[in-house]
ROSE-4610 file (N, C-alpha, C; in Angstrom, 1 decimal, always signed):
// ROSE-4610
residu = [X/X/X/X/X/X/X/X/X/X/X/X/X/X/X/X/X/X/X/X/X/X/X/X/X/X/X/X/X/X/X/X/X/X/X/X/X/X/X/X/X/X/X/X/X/X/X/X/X/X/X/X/X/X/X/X/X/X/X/X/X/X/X/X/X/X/X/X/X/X/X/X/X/X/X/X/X/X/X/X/X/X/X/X/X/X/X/X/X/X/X/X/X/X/X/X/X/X/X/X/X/X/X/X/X/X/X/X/X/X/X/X/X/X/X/X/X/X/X/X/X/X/X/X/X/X/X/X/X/X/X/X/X/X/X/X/X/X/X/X/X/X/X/X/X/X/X/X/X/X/X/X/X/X/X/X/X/X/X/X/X/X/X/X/X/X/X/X/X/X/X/X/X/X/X/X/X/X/X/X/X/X/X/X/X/X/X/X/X/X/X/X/X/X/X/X/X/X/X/X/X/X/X/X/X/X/X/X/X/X/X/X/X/X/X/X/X/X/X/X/X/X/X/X/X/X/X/X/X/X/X/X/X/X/X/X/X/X/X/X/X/X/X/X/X/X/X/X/X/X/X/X/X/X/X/X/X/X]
num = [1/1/1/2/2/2/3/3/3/4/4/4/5/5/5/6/6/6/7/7/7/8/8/8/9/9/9/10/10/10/11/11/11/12/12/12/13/13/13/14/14/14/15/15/15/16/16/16/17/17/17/18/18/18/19/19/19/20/20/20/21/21/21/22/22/22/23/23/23/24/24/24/25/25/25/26/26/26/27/27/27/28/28/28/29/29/29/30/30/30/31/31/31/32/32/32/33/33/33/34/34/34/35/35/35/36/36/36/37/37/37/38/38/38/39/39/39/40/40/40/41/41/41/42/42/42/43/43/43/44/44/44/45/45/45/46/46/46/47/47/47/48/48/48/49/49/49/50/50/50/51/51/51/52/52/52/53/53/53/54/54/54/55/55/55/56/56/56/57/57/57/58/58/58/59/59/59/60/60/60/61/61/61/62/62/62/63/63/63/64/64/64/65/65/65/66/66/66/67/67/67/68/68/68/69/69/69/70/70/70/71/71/71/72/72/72/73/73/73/74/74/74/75/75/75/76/76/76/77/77/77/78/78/78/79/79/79/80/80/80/81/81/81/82/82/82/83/83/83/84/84/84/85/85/85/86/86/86]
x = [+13.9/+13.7/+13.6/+13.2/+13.1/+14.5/+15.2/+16.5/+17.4/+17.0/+18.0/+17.6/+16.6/+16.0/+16.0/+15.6/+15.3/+14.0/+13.8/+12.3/+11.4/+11.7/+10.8/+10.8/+11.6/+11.8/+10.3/+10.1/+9.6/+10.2/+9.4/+10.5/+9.5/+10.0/+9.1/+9.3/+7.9/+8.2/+6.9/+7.8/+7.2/+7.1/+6.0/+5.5/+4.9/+6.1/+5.4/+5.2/+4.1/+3.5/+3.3/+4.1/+3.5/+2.8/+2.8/+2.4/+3.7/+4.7/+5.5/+6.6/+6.8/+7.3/+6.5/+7.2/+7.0/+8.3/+7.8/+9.5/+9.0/+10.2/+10.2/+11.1/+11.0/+11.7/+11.1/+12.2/+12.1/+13.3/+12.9/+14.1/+13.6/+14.3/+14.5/+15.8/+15.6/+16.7/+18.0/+19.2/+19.6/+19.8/+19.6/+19.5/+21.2/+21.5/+22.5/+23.2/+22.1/+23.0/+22.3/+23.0/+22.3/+21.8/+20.9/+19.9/+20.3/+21.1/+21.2/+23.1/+23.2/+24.9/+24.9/+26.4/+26.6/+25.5/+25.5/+24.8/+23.6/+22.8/+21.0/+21.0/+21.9/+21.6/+23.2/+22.4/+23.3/+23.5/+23.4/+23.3/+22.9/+22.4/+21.7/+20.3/+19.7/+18.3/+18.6/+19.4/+19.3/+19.8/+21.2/+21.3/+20.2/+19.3/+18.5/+17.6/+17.0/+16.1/+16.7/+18.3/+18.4/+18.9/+18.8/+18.6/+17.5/+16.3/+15.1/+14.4/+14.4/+14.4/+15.0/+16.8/+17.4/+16.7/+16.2/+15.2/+13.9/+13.2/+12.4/+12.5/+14.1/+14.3/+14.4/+14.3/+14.8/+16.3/+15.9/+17.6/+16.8/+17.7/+18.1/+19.1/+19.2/+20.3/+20.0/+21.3/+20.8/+22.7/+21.9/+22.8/+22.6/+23.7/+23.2/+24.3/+23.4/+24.3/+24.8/+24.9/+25.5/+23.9/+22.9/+21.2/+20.4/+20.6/+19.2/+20.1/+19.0/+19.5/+18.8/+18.8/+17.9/+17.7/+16.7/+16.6/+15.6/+16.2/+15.7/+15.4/+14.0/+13.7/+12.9/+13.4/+12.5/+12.7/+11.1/+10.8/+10.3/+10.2/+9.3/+7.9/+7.0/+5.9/+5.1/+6.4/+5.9/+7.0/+6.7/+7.7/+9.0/+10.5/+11.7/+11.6/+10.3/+10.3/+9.4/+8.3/+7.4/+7.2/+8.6/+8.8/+8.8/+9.2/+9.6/+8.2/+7.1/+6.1/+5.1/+4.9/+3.4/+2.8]
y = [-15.9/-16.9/-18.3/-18.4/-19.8/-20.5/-19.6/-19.7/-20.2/-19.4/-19.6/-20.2/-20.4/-21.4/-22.5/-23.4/-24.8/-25.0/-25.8/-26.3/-26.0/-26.2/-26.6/-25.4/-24.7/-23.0/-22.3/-22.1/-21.1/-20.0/-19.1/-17.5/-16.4/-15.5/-14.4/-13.0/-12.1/-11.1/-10.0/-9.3/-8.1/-6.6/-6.3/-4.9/-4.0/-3.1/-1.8/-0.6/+0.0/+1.4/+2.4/+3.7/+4.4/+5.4/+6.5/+8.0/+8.6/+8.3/+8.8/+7.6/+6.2/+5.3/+3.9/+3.4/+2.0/+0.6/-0.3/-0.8/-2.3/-2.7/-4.6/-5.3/-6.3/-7.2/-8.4/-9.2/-10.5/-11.1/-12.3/-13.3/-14.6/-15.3/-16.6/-17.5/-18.3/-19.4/-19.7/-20.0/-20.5/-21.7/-22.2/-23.7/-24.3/-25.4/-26.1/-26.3/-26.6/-26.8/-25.3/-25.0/-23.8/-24.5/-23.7/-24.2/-23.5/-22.7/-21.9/-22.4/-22.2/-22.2/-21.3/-21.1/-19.8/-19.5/-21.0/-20.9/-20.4/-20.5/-20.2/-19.0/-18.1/-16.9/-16.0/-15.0/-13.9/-12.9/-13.1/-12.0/-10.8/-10.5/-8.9/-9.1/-9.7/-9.6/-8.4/-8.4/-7.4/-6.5/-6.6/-5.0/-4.5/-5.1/-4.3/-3.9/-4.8/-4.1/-2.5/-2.4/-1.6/-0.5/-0.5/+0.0/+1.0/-0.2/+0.6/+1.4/+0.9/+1.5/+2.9/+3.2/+4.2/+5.2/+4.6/+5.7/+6.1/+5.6/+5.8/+6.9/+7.0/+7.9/+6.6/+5.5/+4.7/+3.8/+2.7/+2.2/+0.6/-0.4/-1.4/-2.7/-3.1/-3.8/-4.8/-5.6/-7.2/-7.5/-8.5/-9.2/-10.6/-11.4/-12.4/-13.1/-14.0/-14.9/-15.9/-16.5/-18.0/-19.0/-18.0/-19.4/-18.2/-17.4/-16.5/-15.6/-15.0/-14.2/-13.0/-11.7/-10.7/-9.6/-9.6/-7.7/-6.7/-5.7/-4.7/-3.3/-3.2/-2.1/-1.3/+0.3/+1.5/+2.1/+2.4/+3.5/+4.7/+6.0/+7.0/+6.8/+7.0/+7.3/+8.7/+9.8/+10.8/+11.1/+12.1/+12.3/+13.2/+12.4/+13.0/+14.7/+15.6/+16.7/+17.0/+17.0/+17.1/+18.2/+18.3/+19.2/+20.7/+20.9/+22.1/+22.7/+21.7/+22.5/+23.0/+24.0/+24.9/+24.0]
z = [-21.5/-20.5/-21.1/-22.4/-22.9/-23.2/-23.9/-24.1/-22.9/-21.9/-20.8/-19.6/-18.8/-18.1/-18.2/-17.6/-17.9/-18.1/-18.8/-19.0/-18.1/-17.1/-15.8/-14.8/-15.5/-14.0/-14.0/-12.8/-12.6/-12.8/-13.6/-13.8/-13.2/-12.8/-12.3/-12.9/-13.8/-14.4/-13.6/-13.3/-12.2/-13.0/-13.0/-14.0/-12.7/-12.3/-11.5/-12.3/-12.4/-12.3/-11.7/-11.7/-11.1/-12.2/-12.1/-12.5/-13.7/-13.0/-13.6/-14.9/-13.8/-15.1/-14.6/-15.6/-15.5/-15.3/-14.4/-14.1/-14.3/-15.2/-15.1/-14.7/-13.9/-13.5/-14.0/-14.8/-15.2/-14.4/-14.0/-13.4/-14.0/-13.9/-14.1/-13.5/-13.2/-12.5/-13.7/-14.0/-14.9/-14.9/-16.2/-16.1/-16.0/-15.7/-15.6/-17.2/-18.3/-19.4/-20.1/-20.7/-22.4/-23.3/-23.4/-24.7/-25.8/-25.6/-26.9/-27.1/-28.4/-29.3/-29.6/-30.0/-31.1/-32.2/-32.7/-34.3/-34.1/-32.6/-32.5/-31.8/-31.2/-30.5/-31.2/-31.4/-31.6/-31.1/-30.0/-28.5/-28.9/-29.6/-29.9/-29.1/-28.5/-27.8/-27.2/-26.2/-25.2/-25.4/-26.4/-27.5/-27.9/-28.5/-28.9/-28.2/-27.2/-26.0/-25.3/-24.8/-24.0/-25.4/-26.7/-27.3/-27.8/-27.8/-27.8/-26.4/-25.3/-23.6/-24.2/-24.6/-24.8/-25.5/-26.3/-27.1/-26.7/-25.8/-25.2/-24.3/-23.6/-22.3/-21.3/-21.3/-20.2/-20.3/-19.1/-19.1/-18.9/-19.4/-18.8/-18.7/-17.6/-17.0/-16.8/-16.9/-16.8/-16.2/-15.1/-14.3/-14.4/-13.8/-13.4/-12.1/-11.5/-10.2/-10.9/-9.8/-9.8/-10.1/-9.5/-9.9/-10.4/-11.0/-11.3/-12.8/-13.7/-14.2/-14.4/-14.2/-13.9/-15.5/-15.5/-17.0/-15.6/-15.7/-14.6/-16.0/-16.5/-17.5/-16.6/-17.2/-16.8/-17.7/-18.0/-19.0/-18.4/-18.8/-18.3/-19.2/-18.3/-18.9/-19.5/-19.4/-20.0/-21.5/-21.9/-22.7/-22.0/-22.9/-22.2/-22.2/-23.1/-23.3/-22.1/-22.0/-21.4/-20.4/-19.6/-18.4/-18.9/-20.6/-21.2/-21.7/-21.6/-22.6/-21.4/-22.0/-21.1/-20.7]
């Protein structure tokens, strides 16, 4: 969000729980100019986020509009085994 917002955005990061997972929504508005260049971001953030989610047993996705940019993460909160043990 620092990277990509504007200074001044309001950004909204939403943490639902249930029993079984846990879900995030981060948004933020995009700003008009980038704050980031080639030389300062190396686009692996979100590689590696939906890398680690993957190991977990979850997913996440990231969109964006024309004014907003979205990371939509779900984890399970039990283990991907769990269903198999006594």
């Amino acid at each position: 969000m620092i990277k990509y917002a504007a200074p001044d955005a309001q950004c909204t990061i939403q943490l639902d729980i249930t029993d079984t997972t846990a879900e995030l929504h981060a948004i933020n508005p995009l700003s008009d100019t980038r704050h980031t260049t080639p030389a300062t971001s190396s686009k692996l953030g979100i590689l590696g986020i939906q890398e680690r989610t993957h190991a977990l047993g979850g997913t996440t996705t990231t969109k964006h509009t024309n004014h907003q940019w979205i990371l939509h993460t779900t984890l399970p909160l039990t283990p991907n085994n769990a269903k198999d043990k006594p």
